[in-house]
Each structure stands twice: as C-alpha cells, then as structure tokens.
C-alpha positions in Angstrom: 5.6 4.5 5.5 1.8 4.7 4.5 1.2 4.6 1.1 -2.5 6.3 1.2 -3.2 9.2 2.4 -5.6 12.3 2.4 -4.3 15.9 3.1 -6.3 19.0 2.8 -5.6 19.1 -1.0 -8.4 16.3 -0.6 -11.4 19.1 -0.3 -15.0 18.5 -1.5 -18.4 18.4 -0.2 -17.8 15.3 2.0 -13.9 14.8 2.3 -10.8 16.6 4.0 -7.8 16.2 5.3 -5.2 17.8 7.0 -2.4 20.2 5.5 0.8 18.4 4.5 3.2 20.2 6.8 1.2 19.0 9.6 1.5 16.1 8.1 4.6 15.5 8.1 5.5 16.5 11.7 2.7 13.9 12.9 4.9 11.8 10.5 8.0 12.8 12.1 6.5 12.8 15.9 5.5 9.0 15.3 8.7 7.4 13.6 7.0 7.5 10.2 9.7 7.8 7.9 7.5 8.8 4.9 3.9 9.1 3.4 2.4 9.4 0.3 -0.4 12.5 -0.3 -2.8 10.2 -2.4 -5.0 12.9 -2.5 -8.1 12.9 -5.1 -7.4 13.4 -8.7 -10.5 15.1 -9.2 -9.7 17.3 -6.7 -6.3 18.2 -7.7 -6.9 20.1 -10.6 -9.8 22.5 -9.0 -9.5 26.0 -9.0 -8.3 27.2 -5.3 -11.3 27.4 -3.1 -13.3 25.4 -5.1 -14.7 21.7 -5.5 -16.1 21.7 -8.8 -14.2 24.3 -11.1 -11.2 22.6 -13.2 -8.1 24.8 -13.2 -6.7 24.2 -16.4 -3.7 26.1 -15.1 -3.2 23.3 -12.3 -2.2 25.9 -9.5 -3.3 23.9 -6.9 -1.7 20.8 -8.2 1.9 22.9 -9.0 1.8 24.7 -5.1 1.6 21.8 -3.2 4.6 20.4 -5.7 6.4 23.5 -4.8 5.5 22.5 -1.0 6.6 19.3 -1.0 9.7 19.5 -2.4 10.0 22.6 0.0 9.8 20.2 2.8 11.5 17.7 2.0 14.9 19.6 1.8 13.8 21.0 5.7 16.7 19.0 7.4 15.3 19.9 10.7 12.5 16.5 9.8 13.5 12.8 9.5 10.5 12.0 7.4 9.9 12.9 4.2 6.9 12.9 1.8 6.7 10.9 -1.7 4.6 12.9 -4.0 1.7 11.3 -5.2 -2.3 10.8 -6.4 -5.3 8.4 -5.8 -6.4 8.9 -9.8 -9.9 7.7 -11.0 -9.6 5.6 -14.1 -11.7 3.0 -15.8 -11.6 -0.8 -14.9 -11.6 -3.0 -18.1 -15.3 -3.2 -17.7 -15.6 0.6 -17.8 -16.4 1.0 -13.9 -14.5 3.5 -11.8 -11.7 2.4 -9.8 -8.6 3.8 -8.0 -4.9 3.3 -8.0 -2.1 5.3 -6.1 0.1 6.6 -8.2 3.8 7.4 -6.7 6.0 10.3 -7.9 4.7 10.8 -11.0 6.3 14.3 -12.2 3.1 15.6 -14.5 -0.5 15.2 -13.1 -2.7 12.7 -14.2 -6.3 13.9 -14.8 -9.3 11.5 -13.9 -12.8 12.9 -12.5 -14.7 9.3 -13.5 -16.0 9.9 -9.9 -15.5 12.8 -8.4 -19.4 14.3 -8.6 -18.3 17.7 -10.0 -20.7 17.0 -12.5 -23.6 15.1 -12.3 -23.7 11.8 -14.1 -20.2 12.8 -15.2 -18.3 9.3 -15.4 -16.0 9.4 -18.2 -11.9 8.7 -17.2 -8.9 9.5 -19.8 -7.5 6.7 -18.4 -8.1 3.1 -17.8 -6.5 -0.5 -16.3 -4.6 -0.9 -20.2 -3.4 2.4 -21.5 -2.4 4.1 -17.9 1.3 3.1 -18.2 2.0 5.2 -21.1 1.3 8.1 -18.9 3.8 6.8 -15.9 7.3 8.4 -15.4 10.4 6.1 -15.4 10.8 6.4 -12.0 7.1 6.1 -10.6 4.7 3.7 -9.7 0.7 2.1 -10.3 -0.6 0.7 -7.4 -4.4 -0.8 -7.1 -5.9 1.0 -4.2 -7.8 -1.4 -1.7 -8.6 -3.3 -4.9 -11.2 -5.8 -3.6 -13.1 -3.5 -0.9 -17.0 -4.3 -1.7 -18.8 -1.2 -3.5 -21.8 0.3 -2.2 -25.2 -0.2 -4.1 -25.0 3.5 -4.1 -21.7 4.4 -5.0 -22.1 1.9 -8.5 -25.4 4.0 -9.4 -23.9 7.3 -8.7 -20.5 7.0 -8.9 -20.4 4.0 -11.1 -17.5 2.6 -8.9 -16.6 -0.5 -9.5 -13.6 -2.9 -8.7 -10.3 -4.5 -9.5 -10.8 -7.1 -11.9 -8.1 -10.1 -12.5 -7.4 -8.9 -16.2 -6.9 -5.3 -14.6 -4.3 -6.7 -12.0 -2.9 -8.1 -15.0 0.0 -6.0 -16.5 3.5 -6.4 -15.8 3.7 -2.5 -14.7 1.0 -3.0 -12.2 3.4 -3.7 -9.5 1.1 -4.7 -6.8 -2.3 -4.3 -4.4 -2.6 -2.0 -1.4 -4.8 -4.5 0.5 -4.6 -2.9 3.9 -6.6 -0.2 4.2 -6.5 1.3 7.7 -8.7 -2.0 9.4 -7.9 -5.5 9.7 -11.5 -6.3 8.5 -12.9 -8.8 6.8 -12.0 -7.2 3.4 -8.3 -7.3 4.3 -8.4 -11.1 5.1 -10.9 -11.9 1.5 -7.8 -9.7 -0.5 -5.1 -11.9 1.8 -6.9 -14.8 0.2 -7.6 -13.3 -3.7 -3.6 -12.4 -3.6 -2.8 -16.3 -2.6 -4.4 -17.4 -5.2 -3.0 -14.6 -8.0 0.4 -15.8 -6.2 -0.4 -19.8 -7.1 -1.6 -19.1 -10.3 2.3 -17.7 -11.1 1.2 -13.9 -10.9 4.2 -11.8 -9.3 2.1 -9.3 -7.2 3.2 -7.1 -4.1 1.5 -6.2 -1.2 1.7 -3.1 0.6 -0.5 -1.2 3.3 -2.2 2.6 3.7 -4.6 4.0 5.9 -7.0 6.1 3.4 -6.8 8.5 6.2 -8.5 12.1 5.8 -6.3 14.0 8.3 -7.4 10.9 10.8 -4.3 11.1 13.5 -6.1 9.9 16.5 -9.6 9.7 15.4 -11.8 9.0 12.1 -14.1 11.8 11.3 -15.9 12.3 8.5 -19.2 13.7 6.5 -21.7 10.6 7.0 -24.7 12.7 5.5 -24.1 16.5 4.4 -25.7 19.0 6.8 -27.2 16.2 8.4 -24.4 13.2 10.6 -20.7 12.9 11.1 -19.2 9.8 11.6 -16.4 8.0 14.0 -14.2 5.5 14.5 -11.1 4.0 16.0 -10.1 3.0 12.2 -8.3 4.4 9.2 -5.9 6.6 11.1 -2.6 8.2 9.6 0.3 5.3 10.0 -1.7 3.0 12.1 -0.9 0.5 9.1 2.4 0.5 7.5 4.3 -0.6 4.7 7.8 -1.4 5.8 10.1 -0.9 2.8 14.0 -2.5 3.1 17.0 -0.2 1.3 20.1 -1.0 1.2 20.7 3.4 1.0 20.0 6.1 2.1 16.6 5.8 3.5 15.7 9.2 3.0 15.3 9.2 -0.4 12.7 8.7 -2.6 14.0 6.9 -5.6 15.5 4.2 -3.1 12.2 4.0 -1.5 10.2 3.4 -5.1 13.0 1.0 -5.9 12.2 -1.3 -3.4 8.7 -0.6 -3.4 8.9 -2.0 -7.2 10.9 -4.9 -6.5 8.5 -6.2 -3.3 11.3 -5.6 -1.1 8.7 -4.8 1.4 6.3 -5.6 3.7 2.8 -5.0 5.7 2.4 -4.3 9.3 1.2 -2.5 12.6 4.0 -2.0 13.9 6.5 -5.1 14.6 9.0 -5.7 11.8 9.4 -8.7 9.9 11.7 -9.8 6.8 13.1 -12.2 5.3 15.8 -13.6 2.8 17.6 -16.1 1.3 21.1 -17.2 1.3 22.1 -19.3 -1.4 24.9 -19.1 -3.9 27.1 -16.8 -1.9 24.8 -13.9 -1.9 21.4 -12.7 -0.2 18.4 -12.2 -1.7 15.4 -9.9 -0.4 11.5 -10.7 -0.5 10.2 -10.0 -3.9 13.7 -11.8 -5.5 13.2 -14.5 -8.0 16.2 -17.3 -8.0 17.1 -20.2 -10.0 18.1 -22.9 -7.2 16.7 -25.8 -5.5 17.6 -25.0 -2.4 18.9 -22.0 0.4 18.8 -21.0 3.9 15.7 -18.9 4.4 16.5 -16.1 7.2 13.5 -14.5 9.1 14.0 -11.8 11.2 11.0 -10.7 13.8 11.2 -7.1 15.7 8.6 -6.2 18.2 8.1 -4.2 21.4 6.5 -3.4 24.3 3.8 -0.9 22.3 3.3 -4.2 19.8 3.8 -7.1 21.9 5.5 -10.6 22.1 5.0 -13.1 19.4 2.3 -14.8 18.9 2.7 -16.7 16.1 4.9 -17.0 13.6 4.1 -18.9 10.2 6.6 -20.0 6.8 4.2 -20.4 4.1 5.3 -22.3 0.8 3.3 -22.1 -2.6 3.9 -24.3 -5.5 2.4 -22.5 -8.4 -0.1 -24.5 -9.9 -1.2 -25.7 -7.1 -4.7 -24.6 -5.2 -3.6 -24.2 -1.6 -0.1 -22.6 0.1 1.2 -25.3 2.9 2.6 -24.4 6.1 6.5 -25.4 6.4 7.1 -24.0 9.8 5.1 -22.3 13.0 6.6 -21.4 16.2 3.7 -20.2 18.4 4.1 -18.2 21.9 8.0 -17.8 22.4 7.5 -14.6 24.8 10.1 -12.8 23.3 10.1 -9.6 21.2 12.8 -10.9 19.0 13.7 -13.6 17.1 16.3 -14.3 14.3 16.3 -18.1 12.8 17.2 -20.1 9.3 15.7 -22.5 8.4 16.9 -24.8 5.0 14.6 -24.7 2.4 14.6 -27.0 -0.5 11.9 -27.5 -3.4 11.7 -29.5 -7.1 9.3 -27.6 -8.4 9.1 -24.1 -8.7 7.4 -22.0 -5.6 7.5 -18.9 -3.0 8.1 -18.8 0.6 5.9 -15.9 2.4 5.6 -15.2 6.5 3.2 -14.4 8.3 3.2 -12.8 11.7 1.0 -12.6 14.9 1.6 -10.3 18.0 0.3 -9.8 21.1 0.8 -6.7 23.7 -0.1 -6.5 27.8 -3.3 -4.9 27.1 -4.5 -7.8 25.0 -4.2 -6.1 21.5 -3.1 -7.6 18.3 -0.7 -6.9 15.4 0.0 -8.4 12.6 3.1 -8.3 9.6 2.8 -9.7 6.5 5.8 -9.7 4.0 6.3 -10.6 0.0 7.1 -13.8 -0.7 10.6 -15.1 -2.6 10.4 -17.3 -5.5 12.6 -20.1 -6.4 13.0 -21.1 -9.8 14.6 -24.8 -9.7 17.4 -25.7 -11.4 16.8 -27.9 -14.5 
C-alpha cells in the first residue's frame, strides 16, 4: 500500500490532489491493495470551498468519512482505503513537523503550518502528549522524518524536523523514510535508522509517495500565479509498503496490526520477506525472540516490470555496536525468484535485516528493504 497520500481534500493556495474515488480505482487498476488519504490537517477542518476558514462543524472532515467508509463496502474494488491524516504538531523543540496518523476515529486538529494565518505557528499537539489523542486501534507515524527543511519554510513555516528524543516513545511505531524518490534523503534516513536500530531502538520502516493526485506525473504550484513544476517523482504507489497478514487482507485492522508489529516492508515493486524458524514456530520481521540460534528464511519475488536480482544482502546488527556487518550476499543469479535458509546463530543479542537490488531489461532499478528480527539470546 502507500502510506502517504494527497487527495483533493488536500486544497490550498499551492497544493491538490485528486478525489478519493479516483483514487482508489487508480489503486485498484495498479494492484494497490490500499492507501492511506494523509491529507493536510490544516486543511481538513476548512469550511467547504475554502482554504482558510475553520469549520468548527468539521463537515468536510465527517463527508469524506462518510465516503470512505462508502467505498470501502463497494465489493465491485479490491483495494480499499485506510482513513487517515498528515497532522502538524510540535517537535520537542517547538518546530513544526509531520506524522501520518492511521485510522484515527475523531480528527486531530493541527494548523502549526498551514499559512491560514500569518505567523500563525502554534500546534495542540506535540512529539510527547500526541498519544493521548490516538484510538486503540490506530497509528503515529513520523512523516519523511529526516528530509532537509528549506531556509524558507523554517522562517515562515517554522518547520522543523524529527529529533531522536521525538522518535523516542514506545507508541511511535516507526519512520516513513521513503518518500516517493530514492534520493539522497532516503539513503541519509537508511543510515540514521541503522544506527537508532544499534543503539537498541525498535523502529519500523515503511514507504509513501507524498503524492498530490501525481499518477503518472508530478505537478505542482512552484510559485503562485507565476511556475508550475514537474517531475518523474513522488507519484501514487510508485513506492510501497508491503504489509504481511496472516487474514483477510482486505481489512483494515489486519493491515494496522501488522503495520504495528513491523511485519512489513519497503519497495518498488519486487517482494521481499523474511522469517525465522526456531522453536517449532515462525516468526515474521518485526518479532523479537529469545534464542541463540534459527533458520532465517528469505523469500525474493520479482518480475519482468521489476527485474532480475541484483543483489541480495543479510545484514546483522549487534546492538551496541557502531556498524551492521554483512552475513551473506548473493549477487547476479538472473532469476526472478529465489527462496533460501540460511542458519543463523548469535551470543549476543542482535537483528537480521535484507536488503534487496533489482534490475529490469530497460536498465532500471528497484529496491526492497524489510524490518529486521531480533534475537534475544538465551542466558
């Protein structure tokens, strides 16, 4: 699914996005089992028609409610929609940041940045006290967490960005580090998250687009009445987060179940997942188990559209430690497929992530990333 994304609830002076029926038939044309409509607190709670009245009454919030759970009980689509927000809140520092919150049932209100009034920066909520807002069965996710912030955007805006005491909480499940490019942003967060992961944090990854109605093309206000902007980037699904259930996949409290645990996993396409066999049962990524020792499964799924594989890596971690080591590659086996074990034993206690590199005939290339698994030795 893609965890961030903009419909035409999304509607200011700069931003919009494209209505969430459409939506979700792009979503069903593509093999998209499900998005989330991240769209703009600030602009969730306007008045109909309008970018900077508040509607106290929340109509426009409570319609597209009505719509989504409208659409999601339309048998004639596979793909259904997770309701959802980007809300504005306060870092710990007092800066404006973002985080996707999933199927929340009341809105959250936060206008820290949306420039309905000027020099307006104020948030009700912030990093600490935002999970005494959440539902039982929703979740807080850090939107692209460590994307640089403009020089203009922290004057105006006062954006700022995820700090390591903000990442912090137990209820902050995890960082949506893919946003819509494999920049250089994504490969700096790959290597903040490796080290939150060494230091013993438990932290998810998961992937977006922070598309704006993008299906084929980015387009978007560069300066009002003056540029537009384009670009082969940020586009609806191009970047997924592949979630494993064990039930019924069309279903949204399976889906933020595994989302919570980190039984999940970043891609552009190919699937990649694994597990661990030990002590007569399996254990998906995001599991933490007490034992020295398991066969580690990984199972690789490509195409023709994504490629053969590249590369495939086994990463190990021992927390405490200041790098990851590599405990197995297998590089250029020209196949789409591949299923292997491999035994994995450790003294101390670690993770095992994968990484995973593909190639197509036209020269392009993928990538999957999953969670990692822990293991706790025995003492």
């Amino acid at each position: 699914g893609d965890l961030h994304y903009h419909t035409n609830l999304t509607e200011d002076m700069v931003e919009f996005g494209a209505p969430l029926k459409s939506t979700l038939e792009a979503a069903n044309s593509m093999g998209l089992d499900f998005f989330c409509n991240t769209d703009h607190s600030y602009d969730l709670d306007d008045k109909p028609g309008s970018w900077t009245e508040t509607d106290p009454e929340l109509e426009k919030w409570k319609e597209s409610r009505k719509e989504i759970d409208t659409l999601n009980l339309d048998h004639s689509y596979s793909s259904f929609i997770i309701p959802s927000e980007e809300l504005s809140l306060h870092n710990l520092n007092g800066m404006n940041v973002h985080a996707l919150i999933l199927n929340n049932k009341s809105f959250l209100p936060g206008a820290g940045d949306g420039a309905e009034k000027p020099f307006h920066f104020n948030c009700e909520y912030n990093t600490n006290n935002i999970y005494d807002a959440l539902d039982e069965n929703s979740l807080c996710i850090a939107a692209h967490p460590f994307s640089s912030v403009p020089i203009m955007q922290k004057l105006f805006f006062k954006r700022g960005e995820w700090k390591k005491s903000d990442i912090q909480p137990v209820k902050m499940v995890g960082l949506q580090i893919l946003n819509g490019s494999l920049d250089t942003t994504f490969f700096k967060s790959i290597l903040i998250w490796t080290k939150l992961l060494l230091k013993g944090e438990r932290k998810f990854i998961y992937a977006g687009n922070d598309a704006h109605g993008n299906f084929n093309i980015y387009r978007q206000i560069n300066i009002p009445m003056v540029s537009i902007k384009e670009k082969k980037e940020q586009m609806f699904g191009n970047f997924r987060t592949g979630v494993i259930t064990m039930k019924d996949k069309k279903n949204i409290l399976n889906t933020i179940d595994s989302l919570r645990k980190g039984n999940a996993f970043i891609t552009s396409g190919p699937l990649l997942k694994i597990s661990l066999l030990c002590n007569n049962s399996i254990y998906g990524m995001g599991s933490e188990i007490i034992t020295n020792t398991g066969l580690l499964k990984i199972n690789v799924q490509s195409s023709l559209e994504f490629g053969n594989i590249k590369n495939i890596v086994i990463k190990k971690g021992i927390i405490g430690e200041n790098m990851e080591s590599q405990s197995f590659t297998i590089q250029n086996i020209n196949k789409y497929n591949l299923n292997i074990k491999l035994k994995v034993y450790t003294s101390k206690k670690c993770y095992y992530r994968c990484e995973g590199e593909f190639i197509n005939k036209e020269g392009k290339k993928n990538i999957a990333f999953t969670n990692p698994i822990w293991l706790k030795p025995k003492r």
